[in-house]
LUMKE-853279 format. One record per residue (C-alpha): residue in one letter; y, x, z; residue number from 1. Coordinates in steps of 0.05 Angstrom, whole numbers, plus 5000, padded with zeros to 4 digits. Example, Ala and Ser with C-alpha at 12.3 -4.5 7.8 and 13.67 -1.06 7.14 Angstrom:
<sites>
SITE, residu, yy, xx, zz, num
SITE, A, 4910, 5246, 5156, 1
SITE, S, 4979, 5273, 5143, 2
</sites>
This chain:
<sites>
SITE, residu, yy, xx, zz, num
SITE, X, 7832, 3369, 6397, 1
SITE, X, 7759, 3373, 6383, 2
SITE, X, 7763, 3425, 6331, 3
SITE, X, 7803, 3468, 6382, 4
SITE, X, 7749, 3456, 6440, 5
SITE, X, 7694, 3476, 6379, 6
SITE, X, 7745, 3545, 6368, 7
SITE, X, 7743, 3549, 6440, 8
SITE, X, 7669, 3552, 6448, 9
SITE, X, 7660, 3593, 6393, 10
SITE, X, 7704, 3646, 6414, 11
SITE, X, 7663, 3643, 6486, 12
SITE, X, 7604, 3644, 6455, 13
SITE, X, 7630, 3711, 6417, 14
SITE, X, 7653, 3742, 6473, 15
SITE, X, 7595, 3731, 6521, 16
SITE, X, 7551, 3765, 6457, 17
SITE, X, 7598, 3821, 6461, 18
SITE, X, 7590, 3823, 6531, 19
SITE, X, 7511, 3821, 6531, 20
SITE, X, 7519, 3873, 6475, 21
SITE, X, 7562, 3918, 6523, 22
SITE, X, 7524, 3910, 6578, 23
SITE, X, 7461, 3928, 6536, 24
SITE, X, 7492, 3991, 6508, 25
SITE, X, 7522, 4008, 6574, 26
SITE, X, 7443, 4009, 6599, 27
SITE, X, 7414, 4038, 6548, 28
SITE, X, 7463, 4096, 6557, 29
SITE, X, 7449, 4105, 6626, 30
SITE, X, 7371, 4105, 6609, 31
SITE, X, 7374, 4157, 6557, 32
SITE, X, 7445, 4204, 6583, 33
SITE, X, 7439, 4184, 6659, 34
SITE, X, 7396, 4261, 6675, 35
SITE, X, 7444, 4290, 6629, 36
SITE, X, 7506, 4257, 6672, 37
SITE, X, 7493, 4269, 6732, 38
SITE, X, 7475, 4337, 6726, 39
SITE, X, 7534, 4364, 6683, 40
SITE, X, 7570, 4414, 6727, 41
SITE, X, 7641, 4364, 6721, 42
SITE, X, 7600, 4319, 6767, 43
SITE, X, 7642, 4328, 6831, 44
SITE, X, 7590, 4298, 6872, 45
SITE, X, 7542, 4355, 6848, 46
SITE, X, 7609, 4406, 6871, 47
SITE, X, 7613, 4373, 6941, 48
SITE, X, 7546, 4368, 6962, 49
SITE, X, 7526, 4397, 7031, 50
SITE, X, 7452, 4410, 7010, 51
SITE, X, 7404, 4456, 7005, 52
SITE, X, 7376, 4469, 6933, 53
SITE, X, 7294, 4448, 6918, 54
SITE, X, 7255, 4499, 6895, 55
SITE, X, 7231, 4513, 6819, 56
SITE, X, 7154, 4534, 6813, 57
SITE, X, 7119, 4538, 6752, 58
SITE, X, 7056, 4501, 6731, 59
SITE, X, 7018, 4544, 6782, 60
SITE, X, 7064, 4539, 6845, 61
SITE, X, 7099, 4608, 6839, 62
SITE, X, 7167, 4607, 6865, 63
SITE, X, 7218, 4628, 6813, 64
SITE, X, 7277, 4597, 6844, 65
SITE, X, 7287, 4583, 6919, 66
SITE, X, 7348, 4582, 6974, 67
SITE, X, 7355, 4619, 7039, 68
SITE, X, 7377, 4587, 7101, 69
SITE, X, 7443, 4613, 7095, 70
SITE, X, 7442, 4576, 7034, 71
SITE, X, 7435, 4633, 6986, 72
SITE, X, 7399, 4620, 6917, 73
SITE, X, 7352, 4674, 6899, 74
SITE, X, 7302, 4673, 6837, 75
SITE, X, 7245, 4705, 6819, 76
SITE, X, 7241, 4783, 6858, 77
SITE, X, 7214, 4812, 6793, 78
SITE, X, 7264, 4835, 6742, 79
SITE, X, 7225, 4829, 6685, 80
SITE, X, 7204, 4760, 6702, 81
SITE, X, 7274, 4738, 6717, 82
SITE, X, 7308, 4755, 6652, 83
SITE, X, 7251, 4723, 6618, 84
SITE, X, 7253, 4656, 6648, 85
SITE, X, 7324, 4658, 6656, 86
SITE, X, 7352, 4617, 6606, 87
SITE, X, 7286, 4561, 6623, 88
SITE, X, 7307, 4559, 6701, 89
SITE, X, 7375, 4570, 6694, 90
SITE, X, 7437, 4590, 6743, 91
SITE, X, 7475, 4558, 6794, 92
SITE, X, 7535, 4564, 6756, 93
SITE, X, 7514, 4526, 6695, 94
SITE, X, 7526, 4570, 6648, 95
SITE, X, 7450, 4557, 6608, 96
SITE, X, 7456, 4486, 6597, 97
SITE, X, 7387, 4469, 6582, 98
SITE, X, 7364, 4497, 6649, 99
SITE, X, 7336, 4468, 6704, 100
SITE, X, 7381, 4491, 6751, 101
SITE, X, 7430, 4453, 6699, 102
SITE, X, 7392, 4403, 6680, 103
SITE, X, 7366, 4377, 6742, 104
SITE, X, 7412, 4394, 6794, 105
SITE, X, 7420, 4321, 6821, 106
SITE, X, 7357, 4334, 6834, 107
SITE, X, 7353, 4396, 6867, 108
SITE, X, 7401, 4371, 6917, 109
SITE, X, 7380, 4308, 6922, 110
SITE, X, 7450, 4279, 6915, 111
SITE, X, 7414, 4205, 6908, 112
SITE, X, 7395, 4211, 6984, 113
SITE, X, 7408, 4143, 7025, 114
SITE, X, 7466, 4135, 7066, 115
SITE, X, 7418, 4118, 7124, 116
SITE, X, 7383, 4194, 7113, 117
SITE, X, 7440, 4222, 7109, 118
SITE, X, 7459, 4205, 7174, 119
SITE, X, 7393, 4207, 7207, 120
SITE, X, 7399, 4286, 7186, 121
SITE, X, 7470, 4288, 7223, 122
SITE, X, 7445, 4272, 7281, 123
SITE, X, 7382, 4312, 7280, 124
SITE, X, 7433, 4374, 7258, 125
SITE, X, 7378, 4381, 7197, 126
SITE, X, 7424, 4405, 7138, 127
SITE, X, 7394, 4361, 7078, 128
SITE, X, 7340, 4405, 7030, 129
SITE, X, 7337, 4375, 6960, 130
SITE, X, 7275, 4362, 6916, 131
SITE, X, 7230, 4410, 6889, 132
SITE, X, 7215, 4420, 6813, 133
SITE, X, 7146, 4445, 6783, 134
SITE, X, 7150, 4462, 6709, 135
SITE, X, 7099, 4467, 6663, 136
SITE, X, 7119, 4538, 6638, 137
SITE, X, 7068, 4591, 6655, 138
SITE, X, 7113, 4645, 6693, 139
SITE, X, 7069, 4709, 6680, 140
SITE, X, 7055, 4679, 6605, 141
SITE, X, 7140, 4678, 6593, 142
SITE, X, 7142, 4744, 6630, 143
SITE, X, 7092, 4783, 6588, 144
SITE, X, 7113, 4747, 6517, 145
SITE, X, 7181, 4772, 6532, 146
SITE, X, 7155, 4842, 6538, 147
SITE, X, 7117, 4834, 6478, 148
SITE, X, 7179, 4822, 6438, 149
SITE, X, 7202, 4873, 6390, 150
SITE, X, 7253, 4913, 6421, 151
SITE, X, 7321, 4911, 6401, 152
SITE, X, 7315, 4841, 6364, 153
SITE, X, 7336, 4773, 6381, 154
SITE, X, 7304, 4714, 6365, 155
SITE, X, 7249, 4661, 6402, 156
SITE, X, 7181, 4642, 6420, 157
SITE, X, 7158, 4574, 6437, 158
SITE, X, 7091, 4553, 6460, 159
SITE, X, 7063, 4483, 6474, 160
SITE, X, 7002, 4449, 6483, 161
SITE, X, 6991, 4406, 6423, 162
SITE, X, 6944, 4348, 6461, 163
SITE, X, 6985, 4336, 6520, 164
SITE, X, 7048, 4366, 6487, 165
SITE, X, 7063, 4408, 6550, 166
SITE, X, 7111, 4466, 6544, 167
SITE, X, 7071, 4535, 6564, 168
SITE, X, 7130, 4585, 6542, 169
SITE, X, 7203, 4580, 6516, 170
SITE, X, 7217, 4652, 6512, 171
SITE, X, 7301, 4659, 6486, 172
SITE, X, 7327, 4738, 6468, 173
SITE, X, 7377, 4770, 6499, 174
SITE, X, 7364, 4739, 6567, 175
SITE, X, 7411, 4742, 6625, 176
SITE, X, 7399, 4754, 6703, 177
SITE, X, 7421, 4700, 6739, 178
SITE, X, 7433, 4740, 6805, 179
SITE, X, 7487, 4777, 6769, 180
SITE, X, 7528, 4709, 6771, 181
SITE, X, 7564, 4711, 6825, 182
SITE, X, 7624, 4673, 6778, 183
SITE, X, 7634, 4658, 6715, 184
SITE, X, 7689, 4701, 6704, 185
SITE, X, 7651, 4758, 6737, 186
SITE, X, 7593, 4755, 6689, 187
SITE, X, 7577, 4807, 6645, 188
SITE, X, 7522, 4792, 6596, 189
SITE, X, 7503, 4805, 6527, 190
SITE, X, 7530, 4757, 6472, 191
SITE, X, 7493, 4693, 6462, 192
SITE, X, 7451, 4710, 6525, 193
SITE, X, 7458, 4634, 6553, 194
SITE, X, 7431, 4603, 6487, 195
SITE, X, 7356, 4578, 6497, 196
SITE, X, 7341, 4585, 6424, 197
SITE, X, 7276, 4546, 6429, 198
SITE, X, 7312, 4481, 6439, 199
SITE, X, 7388, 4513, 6411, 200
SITE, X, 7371, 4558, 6358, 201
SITE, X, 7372, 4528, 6290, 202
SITE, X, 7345, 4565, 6242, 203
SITE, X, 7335, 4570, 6163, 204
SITE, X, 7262, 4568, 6157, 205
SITE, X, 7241, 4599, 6100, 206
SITE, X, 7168, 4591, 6084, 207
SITE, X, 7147, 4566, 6145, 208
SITE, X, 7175, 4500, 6116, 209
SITE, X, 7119, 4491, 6062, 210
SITE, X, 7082, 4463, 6112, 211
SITE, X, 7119, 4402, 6096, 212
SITE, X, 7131, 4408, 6021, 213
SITE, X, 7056, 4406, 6029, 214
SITE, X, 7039, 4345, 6078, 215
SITE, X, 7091, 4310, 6018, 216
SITE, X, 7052, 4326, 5964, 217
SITE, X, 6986, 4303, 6001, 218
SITE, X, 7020, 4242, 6033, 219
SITE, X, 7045, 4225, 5960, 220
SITE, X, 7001, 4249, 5904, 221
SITE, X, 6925, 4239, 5921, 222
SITE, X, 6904, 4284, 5865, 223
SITE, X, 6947, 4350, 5877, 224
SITE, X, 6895, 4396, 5898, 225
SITE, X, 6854, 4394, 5844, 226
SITE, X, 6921, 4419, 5803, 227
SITE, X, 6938, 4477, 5783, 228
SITE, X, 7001, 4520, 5784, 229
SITE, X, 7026, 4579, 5736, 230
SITE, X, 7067, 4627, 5773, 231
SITE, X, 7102, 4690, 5729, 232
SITE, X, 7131, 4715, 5796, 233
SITE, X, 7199, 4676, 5772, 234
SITE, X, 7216, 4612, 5754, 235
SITE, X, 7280, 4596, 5713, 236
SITE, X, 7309, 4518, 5714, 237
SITE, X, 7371, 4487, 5695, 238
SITE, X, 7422, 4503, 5752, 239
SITE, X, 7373, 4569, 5775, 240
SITE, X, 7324, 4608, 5792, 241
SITE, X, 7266, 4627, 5833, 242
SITE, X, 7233, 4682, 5852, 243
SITE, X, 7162, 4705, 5890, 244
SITE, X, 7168, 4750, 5949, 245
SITE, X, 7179, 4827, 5904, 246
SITE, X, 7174, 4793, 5845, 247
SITE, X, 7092, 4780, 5848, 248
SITE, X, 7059, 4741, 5798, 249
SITE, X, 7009, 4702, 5824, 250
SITE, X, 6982, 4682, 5759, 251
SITE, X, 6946, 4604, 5747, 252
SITE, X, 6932, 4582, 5824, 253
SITE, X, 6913, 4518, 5853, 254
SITE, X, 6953, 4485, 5918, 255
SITE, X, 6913, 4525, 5969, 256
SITE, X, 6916, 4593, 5942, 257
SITE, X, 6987, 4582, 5922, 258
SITE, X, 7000, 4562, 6008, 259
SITE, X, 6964, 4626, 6029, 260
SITE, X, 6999, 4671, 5988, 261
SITE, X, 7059, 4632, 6001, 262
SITE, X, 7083, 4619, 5925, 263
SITE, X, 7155, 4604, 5919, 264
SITE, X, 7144, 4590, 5852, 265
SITE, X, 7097, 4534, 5858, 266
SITE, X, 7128, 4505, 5918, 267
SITE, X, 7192, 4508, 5882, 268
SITE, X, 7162, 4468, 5825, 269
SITE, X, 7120, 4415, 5882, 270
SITE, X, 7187, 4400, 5910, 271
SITE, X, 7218, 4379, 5845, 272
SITE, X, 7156, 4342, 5824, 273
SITE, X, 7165, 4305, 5888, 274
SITE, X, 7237, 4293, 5879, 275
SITE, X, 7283, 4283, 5947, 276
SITE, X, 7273, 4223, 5962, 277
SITE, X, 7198, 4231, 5973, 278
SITE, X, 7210, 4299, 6008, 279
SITE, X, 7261, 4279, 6050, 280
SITE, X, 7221, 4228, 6072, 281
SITE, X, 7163, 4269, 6102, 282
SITE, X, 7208, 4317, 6129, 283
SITE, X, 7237, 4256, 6163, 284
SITE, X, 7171, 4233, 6195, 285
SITE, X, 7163, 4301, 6228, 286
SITE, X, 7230, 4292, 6259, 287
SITE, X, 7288, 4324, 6214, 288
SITE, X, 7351, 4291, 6219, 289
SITE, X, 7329, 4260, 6286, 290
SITE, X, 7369, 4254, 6351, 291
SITE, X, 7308, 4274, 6387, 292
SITE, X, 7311, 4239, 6464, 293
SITE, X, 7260, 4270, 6516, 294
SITE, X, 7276, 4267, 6575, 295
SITE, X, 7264, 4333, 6599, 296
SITE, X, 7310, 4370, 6563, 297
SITE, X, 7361, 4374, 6507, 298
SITE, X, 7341, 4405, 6431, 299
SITE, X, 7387, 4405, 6378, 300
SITE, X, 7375, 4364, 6308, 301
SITE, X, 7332, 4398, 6261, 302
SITE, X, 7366, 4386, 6184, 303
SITE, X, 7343, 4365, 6119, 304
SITE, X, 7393, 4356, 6068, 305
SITE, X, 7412, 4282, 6061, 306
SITE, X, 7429, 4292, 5986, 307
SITE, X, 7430, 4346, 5930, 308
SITE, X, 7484, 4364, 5877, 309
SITE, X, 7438, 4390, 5830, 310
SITE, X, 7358, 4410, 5823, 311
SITE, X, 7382, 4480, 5850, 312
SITE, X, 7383, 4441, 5922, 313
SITE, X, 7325, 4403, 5915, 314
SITE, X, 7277, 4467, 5889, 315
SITE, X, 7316, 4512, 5951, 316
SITE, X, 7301, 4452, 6000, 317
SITE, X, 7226, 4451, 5979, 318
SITE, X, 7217, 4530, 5999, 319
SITE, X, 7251, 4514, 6065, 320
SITE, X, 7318, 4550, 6045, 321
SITE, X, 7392, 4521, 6035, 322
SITE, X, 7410, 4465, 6086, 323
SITE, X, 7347, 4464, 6113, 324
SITE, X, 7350, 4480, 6189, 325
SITE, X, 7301, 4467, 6251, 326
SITE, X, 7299, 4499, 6312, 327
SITE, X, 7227, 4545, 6346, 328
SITE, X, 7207, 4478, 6394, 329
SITE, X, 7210, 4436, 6340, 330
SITE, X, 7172, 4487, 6287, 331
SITE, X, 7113, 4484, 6344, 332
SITE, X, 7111, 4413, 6363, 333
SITE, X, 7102, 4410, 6281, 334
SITE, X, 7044, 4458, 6275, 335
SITE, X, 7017, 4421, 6333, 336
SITE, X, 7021, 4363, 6295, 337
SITE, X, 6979, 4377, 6243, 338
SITE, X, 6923, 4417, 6289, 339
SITE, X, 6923, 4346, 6329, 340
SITE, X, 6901, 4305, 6265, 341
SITE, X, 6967, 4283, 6252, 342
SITE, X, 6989, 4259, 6321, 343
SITE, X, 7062, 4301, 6342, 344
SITE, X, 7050, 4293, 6417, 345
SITE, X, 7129, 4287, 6452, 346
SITE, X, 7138, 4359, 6489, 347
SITE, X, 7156, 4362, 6558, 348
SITE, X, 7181, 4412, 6615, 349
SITE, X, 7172, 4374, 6686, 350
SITE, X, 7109, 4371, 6716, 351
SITE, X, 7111, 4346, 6780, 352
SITE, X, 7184, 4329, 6820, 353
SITE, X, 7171, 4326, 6900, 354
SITE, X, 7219, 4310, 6958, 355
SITE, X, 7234, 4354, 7013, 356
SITE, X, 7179, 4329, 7060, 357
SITE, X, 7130, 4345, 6995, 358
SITE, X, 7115, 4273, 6974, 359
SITE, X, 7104, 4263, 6889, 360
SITE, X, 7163, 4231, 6869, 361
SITE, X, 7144, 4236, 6799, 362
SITE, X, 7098, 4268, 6753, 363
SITE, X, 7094, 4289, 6675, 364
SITE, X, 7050, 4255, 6629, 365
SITE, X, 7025, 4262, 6559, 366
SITE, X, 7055, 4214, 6510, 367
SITE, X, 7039, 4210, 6430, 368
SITE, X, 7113, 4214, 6396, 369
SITE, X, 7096, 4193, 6334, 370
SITE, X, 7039, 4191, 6272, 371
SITE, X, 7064, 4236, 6226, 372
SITE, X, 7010, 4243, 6180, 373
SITE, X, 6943, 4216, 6164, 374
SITE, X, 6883, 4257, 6190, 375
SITE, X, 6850, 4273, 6130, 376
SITE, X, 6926, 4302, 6098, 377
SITE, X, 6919, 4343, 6166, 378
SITE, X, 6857, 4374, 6162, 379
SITE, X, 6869, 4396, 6092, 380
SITE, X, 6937, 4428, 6113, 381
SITE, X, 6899, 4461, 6174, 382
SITE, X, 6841, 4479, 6131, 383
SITE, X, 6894, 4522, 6094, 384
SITE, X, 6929, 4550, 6147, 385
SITE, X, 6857, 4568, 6174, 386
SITE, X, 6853, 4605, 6101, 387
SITE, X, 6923, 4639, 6110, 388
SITE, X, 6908, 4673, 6171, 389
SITE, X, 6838, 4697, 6144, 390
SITE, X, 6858, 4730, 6079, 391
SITE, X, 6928, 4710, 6069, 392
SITE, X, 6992, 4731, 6087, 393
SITE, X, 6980, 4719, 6163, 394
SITE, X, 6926, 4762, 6185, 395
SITE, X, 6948, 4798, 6233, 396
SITE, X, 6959, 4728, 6277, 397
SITE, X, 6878, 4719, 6283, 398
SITE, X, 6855, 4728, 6347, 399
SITE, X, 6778, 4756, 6353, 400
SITE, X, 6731, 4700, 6373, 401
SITE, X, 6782, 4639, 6356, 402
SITE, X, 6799, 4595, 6300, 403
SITE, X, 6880, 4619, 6291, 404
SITE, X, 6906, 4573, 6228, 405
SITE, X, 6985, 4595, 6206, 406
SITE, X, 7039, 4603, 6160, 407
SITE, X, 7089, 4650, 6151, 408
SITE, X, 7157, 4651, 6141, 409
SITE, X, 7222, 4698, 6108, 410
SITE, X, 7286, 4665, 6109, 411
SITE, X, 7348, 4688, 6085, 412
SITE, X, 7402, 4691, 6118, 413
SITE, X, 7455, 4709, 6062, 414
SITE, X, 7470, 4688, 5990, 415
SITE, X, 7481, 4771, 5977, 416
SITE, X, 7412, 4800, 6012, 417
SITE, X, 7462, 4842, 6056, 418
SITE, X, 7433, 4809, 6123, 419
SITE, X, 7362, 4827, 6126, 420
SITE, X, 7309, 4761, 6131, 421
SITE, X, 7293, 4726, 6191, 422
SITE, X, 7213, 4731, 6204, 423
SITE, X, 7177, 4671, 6221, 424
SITE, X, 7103, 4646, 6246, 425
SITE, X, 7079, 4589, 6271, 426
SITE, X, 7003, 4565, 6275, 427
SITE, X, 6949, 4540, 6329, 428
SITE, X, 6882, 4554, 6360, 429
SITE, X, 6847, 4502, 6324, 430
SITE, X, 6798, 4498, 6391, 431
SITE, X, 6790, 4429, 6443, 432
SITE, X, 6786, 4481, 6505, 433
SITE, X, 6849, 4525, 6482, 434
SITE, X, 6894, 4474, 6441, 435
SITE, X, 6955, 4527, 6438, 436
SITE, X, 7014, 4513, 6384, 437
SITE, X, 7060, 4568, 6366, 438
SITE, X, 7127, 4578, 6334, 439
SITE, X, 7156, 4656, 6331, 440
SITE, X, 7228, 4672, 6303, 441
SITE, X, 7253, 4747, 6295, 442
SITE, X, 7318, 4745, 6277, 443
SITE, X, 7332, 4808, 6223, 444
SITE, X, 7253, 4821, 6235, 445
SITE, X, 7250, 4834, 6157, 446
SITE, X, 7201, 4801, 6102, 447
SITE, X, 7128, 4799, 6115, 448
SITE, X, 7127, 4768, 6172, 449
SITE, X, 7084, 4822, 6206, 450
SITE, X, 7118, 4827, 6271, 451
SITE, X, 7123, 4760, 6293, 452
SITE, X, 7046, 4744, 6263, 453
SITE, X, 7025, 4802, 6310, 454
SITE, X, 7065, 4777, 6373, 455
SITE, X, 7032, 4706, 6354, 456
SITE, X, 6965, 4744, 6365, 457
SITE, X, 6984, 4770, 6426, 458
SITE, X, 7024, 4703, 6459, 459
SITE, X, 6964, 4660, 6440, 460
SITE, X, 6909, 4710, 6459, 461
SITE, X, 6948, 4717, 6529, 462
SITE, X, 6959, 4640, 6536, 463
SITE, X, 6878, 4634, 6535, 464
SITE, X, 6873, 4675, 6584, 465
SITE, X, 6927, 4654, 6633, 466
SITE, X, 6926, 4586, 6619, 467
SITE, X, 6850, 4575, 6604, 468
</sites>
C-alpha cells in the first residue's frame, strides 16, 4: 500500500510538472506569436468586426493609410509613394504579410475594445474607429530610394538607425498598389510583388559576408593583421578551387588590403585557417541560424551551414557563397553592428500606437540585442570599411563631407555563370549626428557592385537630409 501511495504521488507530482510546463509554453507562445495570431487574416473576429480602420503615419505624421466614413480604405494619394511603401503598410486584404495593415490589424480595429465601450458607442450611434499606427519609416525617404532604384531590376534596400536600431526605409522591388485590390482574385500584379525582401528575401551574399570571416579572424587570432597573404588570382585545394574577381592577382597583401580589394583568395584561405567551428561561431553571434523574435515584424532566418562535406564548403562558406544565406534587414542591422562598437541594436518598425481619442497606448524604444563583438575587433573592421570606400572597391558609396565605411558584394547565383551576379553593399555613416546603416541588394545587378554602391550614396546622402 505505501509503495502504491509513493507511485501515486509521484505520478502527481509528474503531471502537475507537465502541467506547469504546458502552461509555461502555452504563455510564452502567446507572448512571442500572440501579434502574429491575432492579426492573421483566418482570425474571424478580425473578418466580423464593425470598425473603422486607425490610421498609418510615418515617423513624421504623414498619412499613408486612412478610412473614409463610408468606411473606404484609401492610402497614400501619390502613386509613386504608394507602390513604394506598399509592401511596408500593406493591404486590407492581406496579401503582404509583413505589413502593417497585416500585421497589426487587431490593432487597427481595435478588436480588444471592452464590452462596456462597445456598447457605450451603440448607444451614442458612434461606429467604433480603431487605433492609429506611427511607423518609424520616413515616407518621402522610401519614396525617393524607390525612384533611385535601377530600373528594370528587382532586389532591396534597407535602412536603419544603428543607435536606436530604428527602421528609416525597407524599400522591396516590384511593388504593388494596394488600391488595385479590390479582391484577391481580382489582383493583377507583377510576380513576387507581395514579398518584402528586406525581412523575406534571403539572399547569397557574396562578399559582403567577409565582414564576418573577418570579425572571426579578429575575435580568434590576435595576431592576424600583422599577416600576410599571397594571392596568384587562384587558389587550387584538395576538393577545388578559387578564384579573384577576373582572375586578378593581388600579389603578397596583408588582412586590410586583402578586405578592400575584396580577395577571394585570402578570404578563402582565412576561412580554412579558422576552420567551421570557429566561423560558424561568429556568424552565429551576429544572428545566423537564429529564429530572430521582434516584435514588430517577421524576418526570415539568415543561414550558415551547420556542417561541411569537404574543405570545398568550408573555403565557399568563408567568401559568403554556398549555403550561406541572410536577408537585406539583417545585412544592415550587421553593418550597424560594427559602426556601433560592437553593440547589434534589435530593429524596430512601431513608433508610437494611439487610440481613437489620441491617447499613447504605446511607444517604441531602443533596445541593445546583443554584443556581438568586442569594440576594439569593431573599429578595426570599420577602420577597413572606412579604407574600402576611400580607395577600394566601394568608392562610389562615399558621400562628400561624411565618413561612408562599406563593403561590397557579387554573389552568384548559379554553379554555370548563366544567371548574372547579384550586387551587394552595405556600410554606415560612421557620424554620432547621422548614425545611418545600409544594406543594398540588386538582383542580376552584375559584378562590381557599382550600382548598388552608387544608390548607397544617394539613400544615405538623402536620409541626412530628411531625417537629420
Amino acid at each position: 500500500m505505501k509503495e502504491l501511495r509513493r507511485n501515486m504521488r509521484f505520478v502527481g507530482a509528474v503531471l502537475v510538472v507537465l502541467f506547469v510546463g504546458l502552461a509555461g509554453w502555452f504563455a510564452m507562445t502567446v507572448f512571442t506569436q500572440g501579434t502574429i495570431w491575432a492579426s492573421d487574416v483566418r482570425n474571424t473576429r478580425l473578418s466580423a468586426s464593425n470598425s473603422l480602420r486607425g490610421d498609418i503615419t510615418d515617423r513624421d505624421g504623414n498619412l499613408l493609410a486612412h478610412t473614409d466614413e463610408d468606411g473606404t480604405r484609401q492610402y497614400h494619394a501619390n502613386t509613386a509613394a504608394r507602390l513604394a511603401l506598399s509592401q511596408t503598410v500593406g493591404d486590407t486584404a492581406g496579401m503582404s504579410g509583413t505589413g502593417i495593415e497585416t500585421f497589426y490589424s487587431a490593432t487597427l480595429l481595435d478588436i480588444s475594445t471592452s464590452l462596456l465601450d462597445r456598447l457605450s458607442e451603440l448607444f451614442n450611434s458612434a461606429r467604433h474607429v480603431g487605433s492609429s499606427v506611427q511607423i518609424t519609416v520616413d515616407g518621402p525617404l522610401q519614396t525617393y530610394i524607390a525612384g533611385e532604384f535601377p530600373a528594370g531590376y528587382r532586389g532591396a534596400v534597407c535602412v536603419i538607425n544603428y543607435k536606436t536600431g530604428e527602421i528609416l526605409a525597407m524599400v522591396s522591388l516590384p511593388a504593388y498598389d494596394p488600391n488595385a485590390l479590390t479582391g484577391r482574385a481580382e489582383a493583377e500584379v507583377e510576380d513576387t510583388a507581395y514579398l518584402n525582401r528586406c525581412l523575406q528575401g534571403l539572399y547569397t551574399p557574396g562578399s559582403v559576408f567577409k565582414i564576418i570571416t573577418l570579425a572571426s579572424a579578429l575575435s580568434n587570432d590576435p595576431n592576424v593583421t600583422g599577416q600576410n597573404f599571397s594571392c596568384s588570382g587562384e587558389w587550387q585545394y584538395e576538393g577545388g578551387h578559387i578564384v579573384c574577381a577576373g582572375g586578378t592577382a593581388h600579389g603578397t597583401l596583408d588582412l586590410k588590403h586583402a578586405f578592400k580589394r575584396s580577395c577571394n583568395v585570402t578570404f578563402g584561405k582565412l576561412a580554412y585557417q579558422l576552420g567551421l567551428e570557429r566561423l560558424r561561431a561568429t556568424a552565429e553571434r551576429f544572428g545566423f541560424n537564429e529564429n530572430f523574435k521582434f516584435g514588430d515584424f517577421v524576418v526570415y532566418n539568415s543561414a550558415f551551414p551547420e556542417s561541411v562535406s569537404n574543405m570545398n564548403g568550408l573555403v565557399w562558406a568563408g567568401i559568403g557563397q554556398g549555403e550561406v544565406l541572410v536577408t537585406p534587414l539583417h545585412m544592415a542591422m550587421i553593418s550597424g553592428a560594427i559602426a556601433n562598437n560592437g553593440t547589434m541594436m534589435k530593429p524596430w518598425l512601431i513608433k508610437r500606437i494611439a487610440n481613437s481619442l489620441g491617447a499613447t497606448a504605446s511607444t517604441g524604444a531602443p533596445q541593445a540585442y546583443r554584443q556581438v563583438l568586442s569594440e576594439s575587433a569593431a573599429s578595426v573592421i570599420a577602420g577597413y570599411m572606412y579604407e574600402t570606400v576611400q580607395s577600394g572597391t566601394a568608392t562610389r558609396a562615399a558621400v562628400k563631407g561624411y565618413t561612408v565605411c562599406g563593403k561590397t558584394g557579387s554573389a552568384e547565383v548559379s554553379d554555370d555563370k548563366t544567371v548574372e551576379t547579384n550586387a551587394w553593399f552595405t556600410g554606415f555613416v560612421y557620424d554620432e549626428a547621422h548614425p545611418y546603416a545600409i544594406s543594398v541588394v540588386i538582383e542580376g545587378g552584375g559584378a562590381g557592385a557599382r550600382m548598388p554602391s552608387e544608390l548607397a550614396s544617394k539613400a544615405l546622402k538623402k536620409t541626412i537630409e530628411y531625417v537629420g
